[in-house]
C-alpha positions as CSV (number, residue, x, y, z in Angstrom):
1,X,0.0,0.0,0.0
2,X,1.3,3.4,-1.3
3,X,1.3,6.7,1.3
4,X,-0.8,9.5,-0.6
5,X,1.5,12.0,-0.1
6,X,5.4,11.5,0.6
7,X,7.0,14.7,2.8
8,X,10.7,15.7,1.9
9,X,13.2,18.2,3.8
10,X,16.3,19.3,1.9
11,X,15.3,16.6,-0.6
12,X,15.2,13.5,2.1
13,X,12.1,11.4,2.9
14,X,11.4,13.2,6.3
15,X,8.8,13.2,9.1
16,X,7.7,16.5,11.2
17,X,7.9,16.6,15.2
18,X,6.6,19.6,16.7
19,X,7.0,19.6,20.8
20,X,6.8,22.1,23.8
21,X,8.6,22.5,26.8
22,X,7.3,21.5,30.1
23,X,7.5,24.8,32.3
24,X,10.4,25.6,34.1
25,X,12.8,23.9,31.0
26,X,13.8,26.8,28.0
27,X,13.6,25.8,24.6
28,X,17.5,25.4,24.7
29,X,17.0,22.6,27.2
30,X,14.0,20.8,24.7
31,X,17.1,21.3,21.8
32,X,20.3,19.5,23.9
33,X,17.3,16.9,25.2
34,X,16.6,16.1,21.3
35,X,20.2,16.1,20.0
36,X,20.5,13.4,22.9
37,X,17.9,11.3,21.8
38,X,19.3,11.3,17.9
39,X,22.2,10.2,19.2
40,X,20.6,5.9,19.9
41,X,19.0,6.9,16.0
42,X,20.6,4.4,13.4
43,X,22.8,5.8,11.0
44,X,20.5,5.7,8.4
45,X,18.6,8.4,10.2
46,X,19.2,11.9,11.1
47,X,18.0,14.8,12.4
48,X,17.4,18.8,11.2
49,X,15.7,21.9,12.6
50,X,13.4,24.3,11.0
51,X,11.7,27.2,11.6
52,X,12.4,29.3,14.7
53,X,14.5,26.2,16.5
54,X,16.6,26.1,13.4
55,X,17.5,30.0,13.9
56,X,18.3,29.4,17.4
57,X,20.6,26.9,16.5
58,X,22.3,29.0,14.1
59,X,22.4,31.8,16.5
60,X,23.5,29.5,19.2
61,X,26.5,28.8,17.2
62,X,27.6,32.8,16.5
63,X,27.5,33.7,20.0
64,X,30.9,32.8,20.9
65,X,32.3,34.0,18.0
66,X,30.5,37.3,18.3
67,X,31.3,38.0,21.5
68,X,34.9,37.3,20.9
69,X,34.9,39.5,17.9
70,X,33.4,42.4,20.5
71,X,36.3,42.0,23.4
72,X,38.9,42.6,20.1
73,X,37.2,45.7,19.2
74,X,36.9,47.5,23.0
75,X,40.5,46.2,23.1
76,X,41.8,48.0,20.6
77,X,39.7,51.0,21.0
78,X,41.4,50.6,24.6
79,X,44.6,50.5,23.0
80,X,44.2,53.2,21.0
81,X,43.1,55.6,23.9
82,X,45.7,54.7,26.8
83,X,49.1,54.5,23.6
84,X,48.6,51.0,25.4
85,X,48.8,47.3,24.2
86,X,49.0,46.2,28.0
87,X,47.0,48.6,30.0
88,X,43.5,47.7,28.5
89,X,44.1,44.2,29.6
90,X,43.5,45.8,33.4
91,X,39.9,47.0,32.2
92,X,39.0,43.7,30.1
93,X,40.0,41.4,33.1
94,X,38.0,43.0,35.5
95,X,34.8,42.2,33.4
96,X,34.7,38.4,34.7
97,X,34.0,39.5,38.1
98,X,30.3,40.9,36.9
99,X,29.9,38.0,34.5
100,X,30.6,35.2,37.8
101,X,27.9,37.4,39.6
102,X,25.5,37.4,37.4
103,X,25.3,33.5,36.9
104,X,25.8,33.0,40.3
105,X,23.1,35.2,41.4
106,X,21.0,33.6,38.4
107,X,21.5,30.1,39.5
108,X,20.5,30.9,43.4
109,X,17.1,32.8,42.0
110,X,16.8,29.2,40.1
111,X,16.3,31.4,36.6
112,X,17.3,30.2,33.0
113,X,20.3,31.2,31.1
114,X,18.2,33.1,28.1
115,X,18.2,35.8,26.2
116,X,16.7,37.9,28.3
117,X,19.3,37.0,30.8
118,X,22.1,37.6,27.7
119,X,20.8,40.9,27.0
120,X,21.2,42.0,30.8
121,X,25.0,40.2,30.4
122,X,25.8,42.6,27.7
123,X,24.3,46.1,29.3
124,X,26.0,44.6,32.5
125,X,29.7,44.4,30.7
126,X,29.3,47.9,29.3
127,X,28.5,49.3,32.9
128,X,31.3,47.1,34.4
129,X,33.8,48.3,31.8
130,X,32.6,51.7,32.6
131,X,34.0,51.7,35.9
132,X,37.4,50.2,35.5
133,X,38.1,53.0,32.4
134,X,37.0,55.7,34.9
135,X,39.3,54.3,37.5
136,X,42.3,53.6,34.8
137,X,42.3,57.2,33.7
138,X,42.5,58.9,36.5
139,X,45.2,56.3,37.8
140,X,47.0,57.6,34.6
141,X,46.6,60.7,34.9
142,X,48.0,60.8,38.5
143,X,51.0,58.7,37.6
144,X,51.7,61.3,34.8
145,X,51.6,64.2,37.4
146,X,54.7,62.2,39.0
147,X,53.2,59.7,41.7
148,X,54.1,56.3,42.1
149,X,52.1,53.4,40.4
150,X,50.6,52.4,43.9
151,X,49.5,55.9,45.2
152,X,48.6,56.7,41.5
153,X,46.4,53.4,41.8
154,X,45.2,54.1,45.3
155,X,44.4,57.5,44.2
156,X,42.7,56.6,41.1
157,X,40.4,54.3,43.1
158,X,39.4,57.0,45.7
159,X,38.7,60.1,43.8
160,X,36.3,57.6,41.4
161,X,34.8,55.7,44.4
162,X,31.6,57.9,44.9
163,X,30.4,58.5,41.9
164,X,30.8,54.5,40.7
165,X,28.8,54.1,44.0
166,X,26.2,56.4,43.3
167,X,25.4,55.5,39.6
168,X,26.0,52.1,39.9
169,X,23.4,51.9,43.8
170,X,21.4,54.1,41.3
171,X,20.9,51.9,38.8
172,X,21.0,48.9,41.0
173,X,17.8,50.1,43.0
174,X,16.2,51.1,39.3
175,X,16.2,47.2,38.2
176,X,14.8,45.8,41.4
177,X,11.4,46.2,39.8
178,X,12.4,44.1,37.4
179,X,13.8,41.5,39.5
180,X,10.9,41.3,42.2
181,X,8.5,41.5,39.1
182,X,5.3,39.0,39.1
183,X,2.6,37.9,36.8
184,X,2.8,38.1,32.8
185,X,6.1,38.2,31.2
186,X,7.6,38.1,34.6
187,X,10.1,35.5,34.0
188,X,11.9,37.5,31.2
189,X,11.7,40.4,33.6
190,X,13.2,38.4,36.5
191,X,16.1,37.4,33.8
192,X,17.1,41.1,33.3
193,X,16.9,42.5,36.7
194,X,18.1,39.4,38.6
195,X,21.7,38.8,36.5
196,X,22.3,42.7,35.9
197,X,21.7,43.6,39.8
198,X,23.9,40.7,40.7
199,X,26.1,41.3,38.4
200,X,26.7,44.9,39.0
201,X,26.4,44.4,42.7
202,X,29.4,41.8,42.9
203,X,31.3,43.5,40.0
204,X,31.4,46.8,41.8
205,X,32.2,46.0,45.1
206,X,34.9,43.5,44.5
207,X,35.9,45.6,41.4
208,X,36.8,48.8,43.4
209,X,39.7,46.8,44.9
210,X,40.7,44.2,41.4
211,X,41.2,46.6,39.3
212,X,43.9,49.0,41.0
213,X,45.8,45.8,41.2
214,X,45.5,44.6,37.7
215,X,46.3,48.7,36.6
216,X,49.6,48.3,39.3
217,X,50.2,45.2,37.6
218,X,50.2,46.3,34.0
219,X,51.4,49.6,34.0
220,X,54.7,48.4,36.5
221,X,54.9,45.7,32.8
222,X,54.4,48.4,30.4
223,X,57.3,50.9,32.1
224,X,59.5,47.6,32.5
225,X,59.3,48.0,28.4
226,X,58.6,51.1,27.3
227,X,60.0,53.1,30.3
228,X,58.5,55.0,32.4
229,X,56.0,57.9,31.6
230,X,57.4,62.1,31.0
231,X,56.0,63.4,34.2
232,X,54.0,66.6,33.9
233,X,54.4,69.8,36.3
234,X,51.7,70.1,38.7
235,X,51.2,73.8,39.1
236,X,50.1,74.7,43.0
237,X,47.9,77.1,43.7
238,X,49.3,80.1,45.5
């Protein structure tokens, strides 16, 4: 007996399974629990995605890559601000401080990994990054005027340390809506407000003390190459 009608997918004999998520599981978790099925298929059979899963996928994939690509740019445009190819590197590895707390305060409020949760990742690294260039310039700036790296560091810190506080408390006590939010759409609310509060909260506190270190660090490197900086005059008020 002959089917009526015989359905083909980039020209194979193929068969349609549409499913949905149980709640509390994203649709990233339906994909990895699929791709772990295929895997006891035969070889004669395989799997593809269509439709919005098969853009995921796709997306899935670039994320890395993209992100990657981003942390080359804002080192470079680091670079090219501070005459620098090893000062930057005290901004950039401050930003996995905010990154640890925002999956660790994620995973305690038992929320998903999604892309609500990678939007607040990225709005968190630009804030992040924000406050180690404030705290890097004026550490420069001071060791040009003739200080040593560590009070040029210290210094650096301190004149920066209230208003990081105040804008970054600020904006901390702005997203609590969004992470004590309730009813419709509040789980993609939760996502945002939860990992950027967390995020920001961890990253600024423990940030205020990383990076002067990492700046001590890399600056002591780059005047072990390039010699120290031409100190400028600081003129005294009479």
């Amino acid at each position: 007996m002959n089917a009526q009608s015989v359905t083909r997918f980039n020209l194979f004999n193929s068969t349609k399974i549409t499913a949905a998520t149980n709640p509390g599981y994203s649709s990233g978790d339906a994909i990895k629990a699929v791709e772990e099925v295929a895997q006891s298929l035969p070889t004669t059979f395989s799997i593809a995605y269509s439709g919005l899963t098969r853009e995921e996928v796709n997306a899935g994939d670039q994320t890395t890559t993209i992100f990657l690509l981003s942390l080359v740019f804002v080192y470079f445009l680091l670079a090219a601000q501070y005459e620098s190819y090893l000062i930057p590197f005290s901004v950039l590895f401050s930003l996995p401080l905010g990154v640890f707390g925002a999956y660790f305060t994620t995973q305690i409020a038992g929320l998903q990994n999604n892309i609500y949760f990678q939007i607040a990742l990225i709005m968190l690294l630009g804030l992040l990054a924000k406050n180690a260039i404030l705290i890097v310039e004026f550490a420069l700036q001071r060791r040009k005027q003739g200080l040593s790296i560590l009070d040029a560091a210290v210094e650096g810190a301190e004149s920066r340390l209230r208003p990081i506080l105040m804008t970054s408390f600020a904006f901390i006590l702005g997203l609590m809506p969004l992470a004590l939010a309730s009813g419709v759409g509040a789980e993609g609310n939760r996502s945002i407000g939860t990992g950027a509060v967390g995020g920001l909260l961890i990253g600024t506190v423990i940030g205020v003390f990383v990076i002067p270190t990492l700046f001590i660090f890399f600056q002591w490197l780059q005047e072990k190459i390039s010699g120290a900086p031409k100190f400028k005059e600081v003129q005294k008020a009479q």
